[in-house]
C-alpha positions in Angstrom: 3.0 4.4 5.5 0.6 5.3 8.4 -0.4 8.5 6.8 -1.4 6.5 3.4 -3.5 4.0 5.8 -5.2 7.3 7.3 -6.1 8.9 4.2 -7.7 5.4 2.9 -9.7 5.3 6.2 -10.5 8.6 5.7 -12.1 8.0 1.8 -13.9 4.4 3.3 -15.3 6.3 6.3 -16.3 9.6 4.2 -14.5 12.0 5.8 -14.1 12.9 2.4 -15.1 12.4 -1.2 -12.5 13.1 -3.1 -8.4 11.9 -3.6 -6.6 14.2 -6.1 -3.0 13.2 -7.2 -3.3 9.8 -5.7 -0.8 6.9 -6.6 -2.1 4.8 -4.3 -5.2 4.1 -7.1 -2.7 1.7 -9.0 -2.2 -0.8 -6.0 -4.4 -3.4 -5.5 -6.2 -1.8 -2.7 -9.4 -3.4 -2.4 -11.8 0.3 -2.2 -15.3 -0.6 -2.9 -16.4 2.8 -2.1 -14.5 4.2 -4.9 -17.3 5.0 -7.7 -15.2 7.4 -10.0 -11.7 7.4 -11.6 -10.4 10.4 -13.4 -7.1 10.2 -15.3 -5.8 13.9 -15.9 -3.4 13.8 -19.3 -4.0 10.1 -20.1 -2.8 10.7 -23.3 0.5 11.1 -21.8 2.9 7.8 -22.9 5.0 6.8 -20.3 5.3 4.3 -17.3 1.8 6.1 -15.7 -0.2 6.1 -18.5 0.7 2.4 -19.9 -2.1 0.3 -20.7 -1.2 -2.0 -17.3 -1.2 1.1 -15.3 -3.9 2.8 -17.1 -6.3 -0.9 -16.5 -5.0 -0.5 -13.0 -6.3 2.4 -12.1 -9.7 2.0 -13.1 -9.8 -0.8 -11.3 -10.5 0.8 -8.1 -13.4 1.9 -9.5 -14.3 -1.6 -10.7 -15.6 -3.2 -7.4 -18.5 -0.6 -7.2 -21.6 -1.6 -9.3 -22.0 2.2 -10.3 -18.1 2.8 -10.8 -17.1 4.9 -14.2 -13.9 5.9 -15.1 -13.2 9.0 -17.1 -10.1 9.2 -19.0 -9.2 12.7 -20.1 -7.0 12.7 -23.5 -6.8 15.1 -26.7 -6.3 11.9 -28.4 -6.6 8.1 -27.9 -2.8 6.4 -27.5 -2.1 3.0 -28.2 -2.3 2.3 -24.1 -5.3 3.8 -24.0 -6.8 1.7 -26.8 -5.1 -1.4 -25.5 -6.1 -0.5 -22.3 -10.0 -0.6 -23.6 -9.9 -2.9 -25.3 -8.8 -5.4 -22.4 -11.1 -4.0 -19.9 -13.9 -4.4 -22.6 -12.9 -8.3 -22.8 -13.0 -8.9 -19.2 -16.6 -6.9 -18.7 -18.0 -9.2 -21.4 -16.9 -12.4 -20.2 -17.9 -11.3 -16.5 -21.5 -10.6 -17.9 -21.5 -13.7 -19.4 -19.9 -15.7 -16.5 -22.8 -13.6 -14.4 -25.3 -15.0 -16.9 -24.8 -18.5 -17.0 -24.6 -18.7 -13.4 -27.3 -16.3 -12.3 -25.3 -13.9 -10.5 -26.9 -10.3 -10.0 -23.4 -7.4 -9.3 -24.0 -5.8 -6.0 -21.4 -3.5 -4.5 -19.7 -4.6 -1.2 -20.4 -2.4 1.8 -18.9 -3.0 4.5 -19.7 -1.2 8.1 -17.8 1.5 9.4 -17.0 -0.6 12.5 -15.2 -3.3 9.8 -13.7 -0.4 8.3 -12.0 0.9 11.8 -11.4 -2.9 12.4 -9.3 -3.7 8.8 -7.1 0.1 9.7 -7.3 0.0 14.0 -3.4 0.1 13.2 -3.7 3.7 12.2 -4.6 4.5 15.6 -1.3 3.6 17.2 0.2 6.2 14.7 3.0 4.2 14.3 4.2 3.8 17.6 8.3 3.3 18.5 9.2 0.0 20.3 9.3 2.7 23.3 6.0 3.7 23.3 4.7 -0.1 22.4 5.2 -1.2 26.1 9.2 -1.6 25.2 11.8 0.2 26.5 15.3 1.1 24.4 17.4 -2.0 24.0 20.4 -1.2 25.7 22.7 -3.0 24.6 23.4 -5.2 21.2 21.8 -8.7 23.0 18.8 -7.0 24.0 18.3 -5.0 20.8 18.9 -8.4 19.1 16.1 -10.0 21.0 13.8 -7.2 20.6 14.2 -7.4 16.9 13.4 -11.2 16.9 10.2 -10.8 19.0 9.4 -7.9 16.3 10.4 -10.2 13.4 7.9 -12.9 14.8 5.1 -10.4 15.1 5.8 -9.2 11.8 6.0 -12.7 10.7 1.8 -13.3 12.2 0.9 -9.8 10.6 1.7 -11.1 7.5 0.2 -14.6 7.5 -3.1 -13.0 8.9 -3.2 -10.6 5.9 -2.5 -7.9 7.9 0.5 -5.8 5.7 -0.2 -2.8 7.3 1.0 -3.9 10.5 3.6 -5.8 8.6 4.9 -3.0 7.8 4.9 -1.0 10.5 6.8 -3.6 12.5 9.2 -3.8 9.6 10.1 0.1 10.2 10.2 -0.2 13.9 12.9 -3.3 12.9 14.7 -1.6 10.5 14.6 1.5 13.4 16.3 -0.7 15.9 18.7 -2.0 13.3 19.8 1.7 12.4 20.5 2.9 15.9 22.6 -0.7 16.6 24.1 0.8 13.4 24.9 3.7 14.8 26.7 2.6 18.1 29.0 0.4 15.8 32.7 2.2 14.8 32.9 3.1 11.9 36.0 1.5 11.1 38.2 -1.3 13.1 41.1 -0.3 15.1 44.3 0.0 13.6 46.9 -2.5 13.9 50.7 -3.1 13.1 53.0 0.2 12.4 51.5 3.5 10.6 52.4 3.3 6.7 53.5 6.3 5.2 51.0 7.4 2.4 52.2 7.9 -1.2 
């Protein structure tokens, strides 16, 4: 997860220009810097190339004012044409919606410093409940509490919007939940007399 939050900084800060082999384009990621979309085989049926997935992932390139979006096919599929056809519906009626109401598109830009603010989890690189500032629970009460004060953070991540950090207290959670896990036998002891096997 932290690695997928660096490479977005990366593309919003320009370390670089270009993302090839990217899943990440058919999220909702809001990427305003993102002016071009190229779909390699779109012409390929299947879960990737569906016309939801296809209207996805030109999307990203939608919140630029000079985005495009290239689709590279031998021929035009039924996703591709449904696909067209929806995002030619929904660029009408925003022209007119922009019309009536006098609005003229801009692209967002947002500062590099809002950019390192919205991904200044990427910096921890993830820390471990050790390295956080906590030490190893060590034992099941303490571990138990440590989870709870991470389920809580977690909890405020989330209502502020912040999923990133969401999630990266949900791995440091499901971490401490493992190695609790781990210190658990396996099985319960054995009781009453041995019965032969069969």
């Amino acid at each position: 997860a932290i690695e997928r939050v660096e490479i977005i900084r990366g593309l919003r800060l320009g370390e670089f220009d270009v993302l090839v082999g990217i899943n990440l384009l058919r999220e909702g990621l809001d990427l305003p810097e993102v002016s071009l979309v190229a779909i390699l085989d779109a012409d390929q049926e299947g879960f990737l190339r569906s016309d939801r997935s296809l209207i996805q992932t030109v999307g990203r390139a939608a919140r630029n004012l000079h985005g495009r979006a290239i689709l590279y096919a031998d021929r035009v599929t039924g996703s591709m044409q449904r696909a067209l056809d929806e995002m030619n519906r929904r660029r009408q009626a925003q022209l007119e919606y922009n019309e009536r109401n006098g609005i003229t598109p801009r692209s967002i830009v947002k500062s590099v410093d809002q950019v390192r603010f919205a991904t200044r989890f990427a910096d921890a690189k993830t820390a471990k409940p050790a390295e956080a500032g906590f030490h190893r629970p060590v034992d099941a009460k303490e571990r138990e509490a440590l989870i709870r004060l991470l389920e809580s953070q977690m909890q405020a991540a989330a209502e502020e919007l912040d999923f990133e950090l969401a999630a990266v207290l949900r791995d440091q959670i499901l971490e401490l939940r493992a190695d609790g896990d781990a210190v658990r036998p396996s099985h319960a002891p054995l009781r009453g007399r041995a019965q032969p096997v069969r």
